[in-house]
C-alpha positions as CSV (number, residue, x, y, z in Angstrom):
1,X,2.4,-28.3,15.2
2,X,1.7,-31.0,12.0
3,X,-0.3,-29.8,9.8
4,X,-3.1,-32.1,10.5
5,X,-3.2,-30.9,14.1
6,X,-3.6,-26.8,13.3
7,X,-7.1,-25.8,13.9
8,X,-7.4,-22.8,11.6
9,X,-8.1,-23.6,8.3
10,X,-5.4,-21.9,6.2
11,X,-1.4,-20.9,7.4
12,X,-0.5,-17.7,6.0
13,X,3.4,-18.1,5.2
14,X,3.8,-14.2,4.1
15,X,2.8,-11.1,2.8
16,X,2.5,-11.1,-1.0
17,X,1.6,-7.9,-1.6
18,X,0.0,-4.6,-0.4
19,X,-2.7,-2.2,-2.4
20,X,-3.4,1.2,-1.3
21,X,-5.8,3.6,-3.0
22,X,-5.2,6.6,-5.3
23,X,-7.2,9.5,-6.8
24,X,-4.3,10.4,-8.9
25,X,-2.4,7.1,-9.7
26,X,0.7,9.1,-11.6
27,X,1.0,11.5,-9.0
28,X,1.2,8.7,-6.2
29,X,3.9,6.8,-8.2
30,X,5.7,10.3,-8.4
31,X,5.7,10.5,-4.7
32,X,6.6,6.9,-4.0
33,X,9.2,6.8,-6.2
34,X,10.6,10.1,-5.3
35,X,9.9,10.2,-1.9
36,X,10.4,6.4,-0.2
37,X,12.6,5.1,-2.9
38,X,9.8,2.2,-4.7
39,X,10.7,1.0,-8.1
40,X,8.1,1.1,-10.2
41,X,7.9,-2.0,-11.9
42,X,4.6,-1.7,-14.0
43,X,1.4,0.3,-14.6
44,X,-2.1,-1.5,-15.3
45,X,-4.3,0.8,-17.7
46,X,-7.4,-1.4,-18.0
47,X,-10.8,-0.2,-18.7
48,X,-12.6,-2.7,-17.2
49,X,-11.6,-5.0,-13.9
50,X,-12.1,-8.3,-16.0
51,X,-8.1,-9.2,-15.0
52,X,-9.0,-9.8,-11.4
53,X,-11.8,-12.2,-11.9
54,X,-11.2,-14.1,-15.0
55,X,-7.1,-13.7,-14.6
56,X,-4.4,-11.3,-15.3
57,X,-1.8,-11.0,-17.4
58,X,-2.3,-14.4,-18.9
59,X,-0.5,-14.6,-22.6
60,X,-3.1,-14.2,-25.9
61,X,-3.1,-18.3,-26.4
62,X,-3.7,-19.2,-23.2
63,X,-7.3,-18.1,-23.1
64,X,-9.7,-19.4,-19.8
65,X,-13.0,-20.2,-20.1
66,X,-14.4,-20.1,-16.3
67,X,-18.5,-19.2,-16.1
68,X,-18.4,-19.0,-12.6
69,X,-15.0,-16.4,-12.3
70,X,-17.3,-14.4,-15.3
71,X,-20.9,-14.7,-13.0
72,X,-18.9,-12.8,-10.5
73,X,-17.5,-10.7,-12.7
74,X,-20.8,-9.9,-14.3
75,X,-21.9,-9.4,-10.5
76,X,-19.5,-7.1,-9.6
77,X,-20.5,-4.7,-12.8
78,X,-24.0,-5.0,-12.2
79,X,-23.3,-3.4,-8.6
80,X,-21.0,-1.2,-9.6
81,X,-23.4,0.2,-12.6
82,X,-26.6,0.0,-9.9
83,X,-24.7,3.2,-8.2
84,X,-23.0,4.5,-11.7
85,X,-25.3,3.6,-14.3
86,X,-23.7,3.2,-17.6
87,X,-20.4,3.3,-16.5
88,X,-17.9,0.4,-16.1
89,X,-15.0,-0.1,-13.2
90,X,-11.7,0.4,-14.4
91,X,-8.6,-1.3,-13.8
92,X,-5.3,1.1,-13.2
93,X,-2.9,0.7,-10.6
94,X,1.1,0.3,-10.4
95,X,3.2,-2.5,-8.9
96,X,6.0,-0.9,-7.0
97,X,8.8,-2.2,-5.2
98,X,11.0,-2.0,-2.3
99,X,13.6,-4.3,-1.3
100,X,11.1,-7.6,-1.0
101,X,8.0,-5.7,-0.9
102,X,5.7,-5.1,-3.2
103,X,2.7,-2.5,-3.1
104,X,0.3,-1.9,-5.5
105,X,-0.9,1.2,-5.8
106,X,-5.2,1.2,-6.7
107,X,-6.5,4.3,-8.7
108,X,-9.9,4.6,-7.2
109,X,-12.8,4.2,-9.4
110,X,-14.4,7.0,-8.0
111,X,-11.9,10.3,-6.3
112,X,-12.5,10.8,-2.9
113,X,-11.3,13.5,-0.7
114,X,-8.8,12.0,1.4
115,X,-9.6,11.4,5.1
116,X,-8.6,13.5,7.3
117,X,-6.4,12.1,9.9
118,X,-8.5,12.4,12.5
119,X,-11.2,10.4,10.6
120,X,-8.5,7.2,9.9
121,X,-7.3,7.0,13.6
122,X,-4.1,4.9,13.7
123,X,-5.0,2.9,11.3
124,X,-1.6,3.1,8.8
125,X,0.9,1.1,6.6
126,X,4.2,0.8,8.3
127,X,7.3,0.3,6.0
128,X,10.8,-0.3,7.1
129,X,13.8,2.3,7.1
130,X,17.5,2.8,7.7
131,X,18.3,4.4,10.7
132,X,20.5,7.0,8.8
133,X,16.7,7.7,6.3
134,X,15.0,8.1,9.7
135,X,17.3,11.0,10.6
136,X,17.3,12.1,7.7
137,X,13.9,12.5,7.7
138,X,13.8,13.9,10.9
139,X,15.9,16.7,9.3
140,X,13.8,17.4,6.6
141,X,10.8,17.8,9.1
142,X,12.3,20.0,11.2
143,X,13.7,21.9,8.2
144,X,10.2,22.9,7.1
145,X,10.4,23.2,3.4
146,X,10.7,19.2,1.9
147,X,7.2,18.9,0.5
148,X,6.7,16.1,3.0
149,X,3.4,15.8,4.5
150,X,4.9,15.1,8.0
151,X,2.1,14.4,10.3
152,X,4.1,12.5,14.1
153,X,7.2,11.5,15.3
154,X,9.9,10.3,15.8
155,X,8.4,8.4,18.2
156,X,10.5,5.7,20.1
157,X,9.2,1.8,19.3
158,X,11.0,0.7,22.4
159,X,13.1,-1.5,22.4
160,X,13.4,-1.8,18.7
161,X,13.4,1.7,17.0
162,X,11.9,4.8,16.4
163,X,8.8,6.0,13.9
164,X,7.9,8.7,11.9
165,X,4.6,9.5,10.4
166,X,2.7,11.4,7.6
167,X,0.7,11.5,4.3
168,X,1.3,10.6,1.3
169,X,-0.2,12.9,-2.0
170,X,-3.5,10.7,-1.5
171,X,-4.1,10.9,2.1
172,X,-2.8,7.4,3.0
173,X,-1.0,7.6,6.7
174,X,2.0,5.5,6.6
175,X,4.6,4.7,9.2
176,X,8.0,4.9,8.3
177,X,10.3,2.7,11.0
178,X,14.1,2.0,11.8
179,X,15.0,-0.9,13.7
180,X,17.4,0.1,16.5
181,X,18.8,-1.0,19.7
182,X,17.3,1.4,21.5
183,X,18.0,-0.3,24.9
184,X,21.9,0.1,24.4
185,X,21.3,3.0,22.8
186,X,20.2,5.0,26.3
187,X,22.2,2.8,28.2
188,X,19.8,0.3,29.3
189,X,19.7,-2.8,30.2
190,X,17.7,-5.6,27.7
């Protein structure tokens, strides 16, 4: 379909990044580093969130003067100070990668105690894995002793893999799936 012809109003052509939030920003870069294999590109130590509405990251000289990105700005704090007087949102988080992927990982401005799974449902972040890391993690949940907070699986994702499932270090439920034959791997037929 042309352009012209769509009928929503924008076309999403990808995923540019994820964010997922964190009491304890190093200890969540520990585990997704150590555990899922991220590279962590960079950390963001801000004390206020000014970046994300006036722009981030932009050099010293090149210095933008937008009223209306600093009204919302100055709108966001006033909120945010209307349930925490006197204090001021940070900014922390760290850009990790993975193959294409990048997720951002959001220290909370306030901790919370992570949800319990019960309270989240299904909802989850799914990330892709080798079929050889799927067994391997199958191995290290029915070992017992890897640290992992395993929570389901391996499920089958017929006809294109299997899942696993569990928790990261702040309570986040994330999928972790293979992509597999499955149909010619019991013998059936596609």
């Amino acid at each position: 379909m042309a352009v012209s012809e769509r009928t929503s109003v924008v076309q999403v052509i990808g995923l540019h990044h994820a964010g997922l939030p964190c009491n304890d920003l190093d200890r969540a870069v520990e585990f997704y580093t150590r555990v899922l294999g991220f590279e962590h590109l960079r950390s963001n130590k801000s004390p206020d969130d000014r970046g994300h509405f006036l722009g981030n990251a932009t050099p010293p000289e090149f210095q933008v003067d937008d009223p209306a990105a600093q009204a919302d700005y100055d709108e966001y704090v006033a909120s945010f100070q209307r349930q925490y007087p006197g204090e001021t949102p940070a900014s922390n988080f760290a850009r990790m990668r993975a193959g294409n992927f990048e997720l951002v990982l959001f220290k909370r401005l306030k901790p919370t105690d992570a949800p319990k799974q019960t309270e989240v449902g299904i909802f989850h972040t799914s990330l892709h894995v080798s079929k050889a890391d799927l067994d391997r993690l199958i191995e290290l949940k029915e070992q017992g002793d890897s640290g992992i907070n395993f929570h389901n699986g391996p499920v089958l994702r017929w006809p294109h893999g299997r899942a696993m499932y569990l928790l990261d270090t702040e309570g986040n439920y994330i999928e972790l799936e293979s992509e597999e034959d499955l149909p010619a791997a019991f013998g059936a037929a596609h």
